[in-house]
SEMARLUM-560270 format. One record per residue (C-alpha): residue in one letter; x, y, z. Coordinates in steps of 0.2 Angstrom, whole numbers, padded with zeros to 4 digits, always signed. Example, Ala and Ser with C-alpha at 12.3 -4.5 7.8 and 13.67 -1.06 7.14 Angstrom:
<atoms>
a+0062-0022+0039/s+0068-0005+0036/
</atoms>
This chain:
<atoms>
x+0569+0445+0362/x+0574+0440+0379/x+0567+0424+0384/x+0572+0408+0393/x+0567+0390+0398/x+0568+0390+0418/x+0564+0374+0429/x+0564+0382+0446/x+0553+0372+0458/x+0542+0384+0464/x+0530+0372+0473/x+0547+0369+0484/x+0544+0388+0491/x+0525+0388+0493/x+0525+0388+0511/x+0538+0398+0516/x+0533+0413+0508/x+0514+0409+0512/x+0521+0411+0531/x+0531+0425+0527/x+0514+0434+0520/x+0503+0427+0533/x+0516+0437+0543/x+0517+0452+0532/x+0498+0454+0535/x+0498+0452+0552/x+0509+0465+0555/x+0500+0476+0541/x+0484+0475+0549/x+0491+0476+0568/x+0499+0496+0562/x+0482+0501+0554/x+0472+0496+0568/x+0483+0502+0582/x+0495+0516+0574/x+0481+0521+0561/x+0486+0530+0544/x+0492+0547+0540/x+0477+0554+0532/x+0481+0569+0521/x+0470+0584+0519/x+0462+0577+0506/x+0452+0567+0519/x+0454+0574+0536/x+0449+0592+0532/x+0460+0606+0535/x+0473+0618+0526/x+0490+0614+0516/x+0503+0626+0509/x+0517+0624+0501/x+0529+0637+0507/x+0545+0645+0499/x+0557+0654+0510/x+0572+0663+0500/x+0582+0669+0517/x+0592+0653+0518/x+0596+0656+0537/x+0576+0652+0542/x+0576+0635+0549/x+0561+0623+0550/x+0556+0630+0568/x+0557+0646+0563/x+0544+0641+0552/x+0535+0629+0564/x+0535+0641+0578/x+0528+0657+0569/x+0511+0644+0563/x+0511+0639+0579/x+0507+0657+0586/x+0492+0661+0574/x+0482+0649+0585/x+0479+0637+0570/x+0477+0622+0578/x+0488+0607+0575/x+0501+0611+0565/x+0514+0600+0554/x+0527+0608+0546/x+0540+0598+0537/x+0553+0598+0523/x+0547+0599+0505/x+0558+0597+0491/x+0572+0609+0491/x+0580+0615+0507/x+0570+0631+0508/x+0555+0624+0505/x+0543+0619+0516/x+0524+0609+0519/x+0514+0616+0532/x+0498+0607+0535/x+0486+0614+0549/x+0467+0613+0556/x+0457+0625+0548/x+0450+0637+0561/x+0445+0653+0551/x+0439+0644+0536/x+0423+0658+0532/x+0435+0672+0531/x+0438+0676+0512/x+0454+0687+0517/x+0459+0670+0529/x+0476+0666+0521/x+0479+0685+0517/x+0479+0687+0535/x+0491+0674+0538/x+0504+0680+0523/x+0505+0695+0532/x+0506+0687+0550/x+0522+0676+0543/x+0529+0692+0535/x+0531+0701+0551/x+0539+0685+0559/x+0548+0680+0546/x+0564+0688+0536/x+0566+0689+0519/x+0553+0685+0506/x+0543+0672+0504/x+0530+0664+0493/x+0513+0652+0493/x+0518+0640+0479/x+0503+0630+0482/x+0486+0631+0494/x+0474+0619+0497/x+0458+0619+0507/x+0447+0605+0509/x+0430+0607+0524/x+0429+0590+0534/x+0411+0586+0527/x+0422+0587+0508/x+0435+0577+0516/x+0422+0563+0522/x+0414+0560+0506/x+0433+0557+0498/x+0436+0545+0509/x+0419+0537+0508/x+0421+0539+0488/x+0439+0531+0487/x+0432+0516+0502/x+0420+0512+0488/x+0431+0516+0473/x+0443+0501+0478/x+0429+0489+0484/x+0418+0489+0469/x+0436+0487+0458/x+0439+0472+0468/x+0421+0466+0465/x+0421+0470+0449/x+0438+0460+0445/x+0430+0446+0457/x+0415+0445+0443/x+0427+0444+0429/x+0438+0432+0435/x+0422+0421+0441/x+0414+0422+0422/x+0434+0421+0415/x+0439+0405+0424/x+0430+0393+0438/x+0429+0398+0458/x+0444+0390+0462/x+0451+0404+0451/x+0443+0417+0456/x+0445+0414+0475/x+0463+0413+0471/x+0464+0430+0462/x+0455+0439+0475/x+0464+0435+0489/x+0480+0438+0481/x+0472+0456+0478/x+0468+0459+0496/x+0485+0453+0502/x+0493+0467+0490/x+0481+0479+0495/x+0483+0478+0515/x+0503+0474+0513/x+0502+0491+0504/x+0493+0501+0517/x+0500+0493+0529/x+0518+0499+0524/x+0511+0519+0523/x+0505+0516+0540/x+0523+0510+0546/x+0532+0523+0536/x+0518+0538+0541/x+0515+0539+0521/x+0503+0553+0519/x+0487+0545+0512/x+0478+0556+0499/x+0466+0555+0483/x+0483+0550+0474/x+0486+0534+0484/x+0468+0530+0481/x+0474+0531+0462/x+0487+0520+0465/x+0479+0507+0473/x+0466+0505+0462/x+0480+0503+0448/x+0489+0490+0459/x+0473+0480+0458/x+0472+0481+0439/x+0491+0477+0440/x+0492+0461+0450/x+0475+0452+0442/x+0484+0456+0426/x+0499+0448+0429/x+0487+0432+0440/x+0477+0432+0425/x+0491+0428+0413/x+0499+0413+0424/x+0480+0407+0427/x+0478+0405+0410/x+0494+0395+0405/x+0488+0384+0421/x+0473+0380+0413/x+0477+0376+0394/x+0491+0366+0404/x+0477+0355+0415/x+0469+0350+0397/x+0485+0347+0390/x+0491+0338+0401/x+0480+0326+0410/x+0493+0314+0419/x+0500+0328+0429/x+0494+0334+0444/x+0491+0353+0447/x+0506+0354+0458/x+0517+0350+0444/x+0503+0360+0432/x+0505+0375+0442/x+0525+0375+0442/x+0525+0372+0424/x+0515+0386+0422/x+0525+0400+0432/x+0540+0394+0422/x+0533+0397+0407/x+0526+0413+0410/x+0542+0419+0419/x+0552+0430+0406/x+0536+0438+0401/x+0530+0441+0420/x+0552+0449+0425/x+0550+0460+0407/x+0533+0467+0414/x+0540+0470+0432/x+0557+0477+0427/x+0551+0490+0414/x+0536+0495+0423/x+0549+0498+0438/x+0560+0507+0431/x+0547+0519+0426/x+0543+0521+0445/x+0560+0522+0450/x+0562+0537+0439/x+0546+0546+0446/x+0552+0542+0464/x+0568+0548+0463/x+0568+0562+0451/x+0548+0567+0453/x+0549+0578+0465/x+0541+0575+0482/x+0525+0578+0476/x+0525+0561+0467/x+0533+0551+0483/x+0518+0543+0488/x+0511+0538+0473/x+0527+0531+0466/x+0530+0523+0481/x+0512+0514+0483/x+0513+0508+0466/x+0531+0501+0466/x+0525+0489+0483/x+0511+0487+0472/x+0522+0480+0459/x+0532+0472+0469/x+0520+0461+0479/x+0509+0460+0463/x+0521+0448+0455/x+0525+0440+0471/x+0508+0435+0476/x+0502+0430+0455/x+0517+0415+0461/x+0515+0412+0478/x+0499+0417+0485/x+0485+0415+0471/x+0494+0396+0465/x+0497+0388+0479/x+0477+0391+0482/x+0476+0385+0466/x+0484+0368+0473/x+0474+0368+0493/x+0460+0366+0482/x+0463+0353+0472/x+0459+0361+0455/x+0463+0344+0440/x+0456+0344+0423/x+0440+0337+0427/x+0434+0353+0435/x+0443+0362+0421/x+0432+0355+0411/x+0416+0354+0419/x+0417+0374+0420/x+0418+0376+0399/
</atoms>
């Protein structure tokens, strides 16, 4: 079984990477207010297709410039797995007509050569679209209400402050990242977001609780050294969990398909900076506030 006795001095590091988040959220926060996020159909409303050409010669603005004459408002075309295959996502105009993407198979077949196939269609009306968004908004804050509650019954308030904010610095980092990378933001992102939090409280959870059988074991030691102690402790458990659970992700991201990008992609940050802010984000609260075995005590 692998495991080892580490004494690296975490506490050494606790503001460094605390101003390497603050900067990390900043900079999250200034792209989604300013640049915005790539909403996918699943939110904004509109029409997706998945497209398959088999005449190799048909270049992406062939394609691009033959939606763009069937006056479908703003169109977005882009590469989609293999080379012939293609992502078109457009403004719905015709929605009511039953025959509406009949009509526009046989608009593309007169501008295209070759034959060609719908692999995938999907519609979604913007009042639809608005009550996703609405639905996944209140999906992720009543998960991290719900964790707050637990963590607030599991352990004392200087716990659960911790926990929580280390959530919500994985969360907007997250976003933040799909909205500098243009990510496409769909029902599946919302999936993985709400896997991230369960994630990241897990892993908190685990080093919380070394932390506090350490404050009553220990009652000479302050909660810096408590809190290092801790991490140490829980370290070859938290690298086993984050390695195996990334390579899993790994393997979807690369060899999924593009289909499977985003989701892959969110929850690989999400592991990332869920393992990163359990050690520097949610102890070193842990530490501003002074927690000591007196208040560890009181809360039992």
């Amino acid at each position: 079984m692998f495991n080892f006795k580490s004494d690296i001095q975490f506490i050494n590091y606790f503001r460094l990477f605390n101003f390497v988040s603050l900067i990390l959220i900043l900079i999250s926060v200034g792209f989604i207010f300013f640049k915005g996020l790539n909403f996918g159909v699943d939110f904004k409303g509109g029409t997706l297709i998945e497209l398959r050409v088999e005449n190799t010669e048909i270049g992406i603005g062939d394609v691009r410039q033959s939606f763009i004459e069937m006056n479908l408002g703003d169109v977005n075309v882009k590469k989609f797995g293999k080379g012939n295959d293609y992502l078109i996502k457009f403004e719905q105009t015709d929605k009511n007509k039953e025959d509406f993407i009949e009509n526009i198979k046989t608009q593309l077949s007169r501008n295209l050569t070759g034959n060609f196939s719908f692999r995938r269609v999907e519609n979604v009306g913007p009042k639809v679209s608005g009550e996703l968004l609405k639905s996944g908004l209140i999906a992720i804050v009543l998960s991290l209400s719900a964790m707050l509650i637990y963590i607030w019954i599991r352990f004392e308030w200087q716990f659960s402050l911790g926990a929580i904010i280390a959530l919500i610095h994985d969360v907007i980092i997250t976003i933040g990242f799909f909205s500098i990378l243009e990510f496409e933001i769909n029902l599946s992102i919302v999936a993985a977001l709400l896997t991230i939090v369960g994630y990241s409280m897990n892993d908190t959870v685990v080093i919380f609780d070394r932390v506090r059988e350490n404050l009553k074991k220990y009652s000479s030691k302050s909660i810096n050294e408590i809190s290092n102690l801790s991490i140490n402790e829980t370290l070859s458990r938290t690298i086993i969990t984050s390695l195996t659970t990334l390579l899993a992700l790994l393997s979807i991201f690369f060899f999924g398909g593009k289909i499977l990008h985003g989701f892959s992609f969110a929850m690989i940050l999400g592991v990332v900076f869920g393992t990163y802010s359990s050690i520097f984000i949610a102890n070193p609260i842990l530490i501003k506030l002074k927690v000591n075995q007196k208040s560890v005590l009181k809360g039992e």
